[in-house]
Backbone as CSV, one residue per row, in Angstrom:
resi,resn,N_x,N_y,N_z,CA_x,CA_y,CA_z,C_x,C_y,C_z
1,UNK,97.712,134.721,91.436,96.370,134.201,91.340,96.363,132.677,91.499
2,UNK,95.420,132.042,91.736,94.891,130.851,92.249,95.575,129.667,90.713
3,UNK,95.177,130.081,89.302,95.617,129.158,88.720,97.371,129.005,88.721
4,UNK,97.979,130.235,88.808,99.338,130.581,88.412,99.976,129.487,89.465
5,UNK,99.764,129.508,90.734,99.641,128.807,92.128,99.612,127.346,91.923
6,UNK,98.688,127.015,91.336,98.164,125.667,90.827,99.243,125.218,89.751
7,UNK,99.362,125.972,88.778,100.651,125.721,87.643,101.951,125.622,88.279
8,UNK,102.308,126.151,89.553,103.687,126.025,90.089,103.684,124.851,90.907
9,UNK,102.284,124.011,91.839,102.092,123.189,92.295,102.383,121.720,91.281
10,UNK,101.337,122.236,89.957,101.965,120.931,89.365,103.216,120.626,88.705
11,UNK,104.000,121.439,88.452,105.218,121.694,88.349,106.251,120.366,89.423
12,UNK,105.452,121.130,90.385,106.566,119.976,91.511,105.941,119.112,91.567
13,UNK,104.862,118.989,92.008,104.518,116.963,91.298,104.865,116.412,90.173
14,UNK,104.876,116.986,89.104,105.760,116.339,88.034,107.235,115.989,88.405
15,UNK,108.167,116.764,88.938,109.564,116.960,89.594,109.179,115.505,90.323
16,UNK,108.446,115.539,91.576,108.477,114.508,92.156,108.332,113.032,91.721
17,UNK,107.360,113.532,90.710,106.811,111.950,90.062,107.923,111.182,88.901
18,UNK,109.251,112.758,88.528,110.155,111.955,88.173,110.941,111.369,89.341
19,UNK,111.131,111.865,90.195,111.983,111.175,91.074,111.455,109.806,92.013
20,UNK,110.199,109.501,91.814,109.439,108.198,92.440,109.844,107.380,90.988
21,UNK,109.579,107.969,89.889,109.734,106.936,88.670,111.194,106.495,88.379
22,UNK,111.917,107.507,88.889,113.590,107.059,89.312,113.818,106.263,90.372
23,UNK,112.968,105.497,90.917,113.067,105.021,92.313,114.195,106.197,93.091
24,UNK,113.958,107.131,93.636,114.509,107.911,94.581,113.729,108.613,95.134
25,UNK,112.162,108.199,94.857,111.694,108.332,96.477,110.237,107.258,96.299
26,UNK,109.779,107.143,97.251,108.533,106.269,97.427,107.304,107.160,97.995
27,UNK,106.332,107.303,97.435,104.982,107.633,98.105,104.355,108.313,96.938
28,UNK,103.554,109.115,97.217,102.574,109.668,96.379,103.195,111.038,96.483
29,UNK,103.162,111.334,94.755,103.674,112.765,94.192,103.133,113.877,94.738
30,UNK,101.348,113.425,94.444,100.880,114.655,95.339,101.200,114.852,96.678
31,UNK,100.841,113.935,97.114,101.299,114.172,98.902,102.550,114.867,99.140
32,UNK,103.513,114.226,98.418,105.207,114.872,98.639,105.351,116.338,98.356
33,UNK,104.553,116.209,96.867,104.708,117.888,96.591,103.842,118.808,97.427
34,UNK,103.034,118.350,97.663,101.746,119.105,98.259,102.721,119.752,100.094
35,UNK,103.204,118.725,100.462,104.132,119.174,102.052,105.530,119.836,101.875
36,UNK,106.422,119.493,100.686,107.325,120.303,100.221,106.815,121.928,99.478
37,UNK,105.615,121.764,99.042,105.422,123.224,98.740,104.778,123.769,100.125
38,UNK,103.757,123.430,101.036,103.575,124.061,102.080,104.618,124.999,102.896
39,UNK,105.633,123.827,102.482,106.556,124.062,103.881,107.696,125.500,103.407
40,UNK,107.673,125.596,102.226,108.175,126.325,101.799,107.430,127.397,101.748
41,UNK,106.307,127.616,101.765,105.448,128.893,101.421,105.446,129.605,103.088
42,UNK,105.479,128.363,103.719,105.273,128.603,105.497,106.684,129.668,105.422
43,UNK,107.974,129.214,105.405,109.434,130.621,105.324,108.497,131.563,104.559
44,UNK,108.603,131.527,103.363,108.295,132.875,102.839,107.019,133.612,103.314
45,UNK,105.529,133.166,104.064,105.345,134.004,105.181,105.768,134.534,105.879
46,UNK,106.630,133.938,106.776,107.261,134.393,108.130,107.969,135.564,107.565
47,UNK,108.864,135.470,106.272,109.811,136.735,106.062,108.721,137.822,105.496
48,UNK,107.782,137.418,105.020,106.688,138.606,105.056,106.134,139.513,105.906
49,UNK,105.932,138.639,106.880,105.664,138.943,107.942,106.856,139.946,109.235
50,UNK,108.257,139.950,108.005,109.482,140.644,109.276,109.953,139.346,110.102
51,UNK,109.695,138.527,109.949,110.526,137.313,111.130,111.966,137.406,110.603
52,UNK,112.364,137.757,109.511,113.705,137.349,109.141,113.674,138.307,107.857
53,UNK,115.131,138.642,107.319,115.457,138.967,106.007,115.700,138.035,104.816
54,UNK,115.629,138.858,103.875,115.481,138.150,102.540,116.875,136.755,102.802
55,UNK,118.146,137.248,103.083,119.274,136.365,103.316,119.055,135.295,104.064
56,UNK,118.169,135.102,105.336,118.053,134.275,106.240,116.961,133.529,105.566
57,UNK,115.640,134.199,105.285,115.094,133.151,104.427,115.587,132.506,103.233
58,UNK,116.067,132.421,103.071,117.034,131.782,101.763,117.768,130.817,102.381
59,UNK,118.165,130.998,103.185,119.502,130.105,104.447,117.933,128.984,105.100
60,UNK,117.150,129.851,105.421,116.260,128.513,106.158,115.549,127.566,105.035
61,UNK,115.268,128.431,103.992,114.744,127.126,102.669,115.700,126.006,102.726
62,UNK,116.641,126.416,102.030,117.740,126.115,101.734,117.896,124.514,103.034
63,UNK,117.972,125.299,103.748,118.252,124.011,104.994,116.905,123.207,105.351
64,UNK,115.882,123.888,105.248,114.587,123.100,105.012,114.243,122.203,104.385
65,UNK,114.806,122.672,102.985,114.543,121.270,101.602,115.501,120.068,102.069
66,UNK,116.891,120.672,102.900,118.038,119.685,102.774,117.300,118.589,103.745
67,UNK,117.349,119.132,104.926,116.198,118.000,105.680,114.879,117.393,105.447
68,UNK,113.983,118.001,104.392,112.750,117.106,104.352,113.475,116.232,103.310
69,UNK,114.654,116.609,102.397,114.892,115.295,101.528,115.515,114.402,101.860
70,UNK,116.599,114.359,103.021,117.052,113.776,103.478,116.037,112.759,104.511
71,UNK,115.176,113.796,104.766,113.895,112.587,105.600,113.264,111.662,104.517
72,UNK,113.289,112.086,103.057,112.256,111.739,102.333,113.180,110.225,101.642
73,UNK,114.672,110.691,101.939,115.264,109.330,101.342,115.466,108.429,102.423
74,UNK,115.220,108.817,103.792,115.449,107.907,104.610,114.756,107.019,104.742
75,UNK,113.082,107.788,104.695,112.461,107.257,104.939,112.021,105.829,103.787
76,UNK,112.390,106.284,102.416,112.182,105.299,101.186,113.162,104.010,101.920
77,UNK,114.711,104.103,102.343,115.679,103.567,102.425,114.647,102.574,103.917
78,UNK,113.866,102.907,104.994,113.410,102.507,106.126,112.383,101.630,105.416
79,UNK,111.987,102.210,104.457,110.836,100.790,103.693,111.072,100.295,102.870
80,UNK,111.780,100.366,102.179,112.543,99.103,101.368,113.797,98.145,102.056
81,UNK,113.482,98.567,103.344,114.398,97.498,104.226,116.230,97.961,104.172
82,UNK,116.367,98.918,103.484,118.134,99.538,103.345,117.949,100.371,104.842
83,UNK,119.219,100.508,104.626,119.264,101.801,106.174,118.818,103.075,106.212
């Protein structure tokens, strides 16, 4: 249901908003969480849908999160002037 949804959403903005308050990442919690949960709900369609098995979706999260965080520290590292 719609609130349960909402309770797992703010969940990861909190997650996020510790990790901006850790300086280890820069931007807005909502925004971050709001495209890290999309993007994740986007796999678990597709395997709903038969695009893949339970194993492969797990393998594409999995490699999904590794790259948007790795974008998400690059990108902090590209505006605070580090590499």
């Amino acid at each position: 249901d719609t609130a349960f949804a909402l309770s797992t959403l703010r969940q990861l903005i909190d997650c996020v908003q510790a990790c901006i308050d850790a300086d280890l990442l820069d931007g807005d919690a909502d925004d971050i969480a709001l495209e890290l949960w999309a993007s994740s709900h986007g796999v678990c369609m597709l395997a709903l849908a038969g695009m893949f098995d339970a194993d492969e979706a797990h393998r594409h999260l999995v490699r999904l999160q590794d790259h948007l965080f790795v974008g998400l520290t690059a990108q902090r590292g590209a505006l605070s002037g580090g590499a």
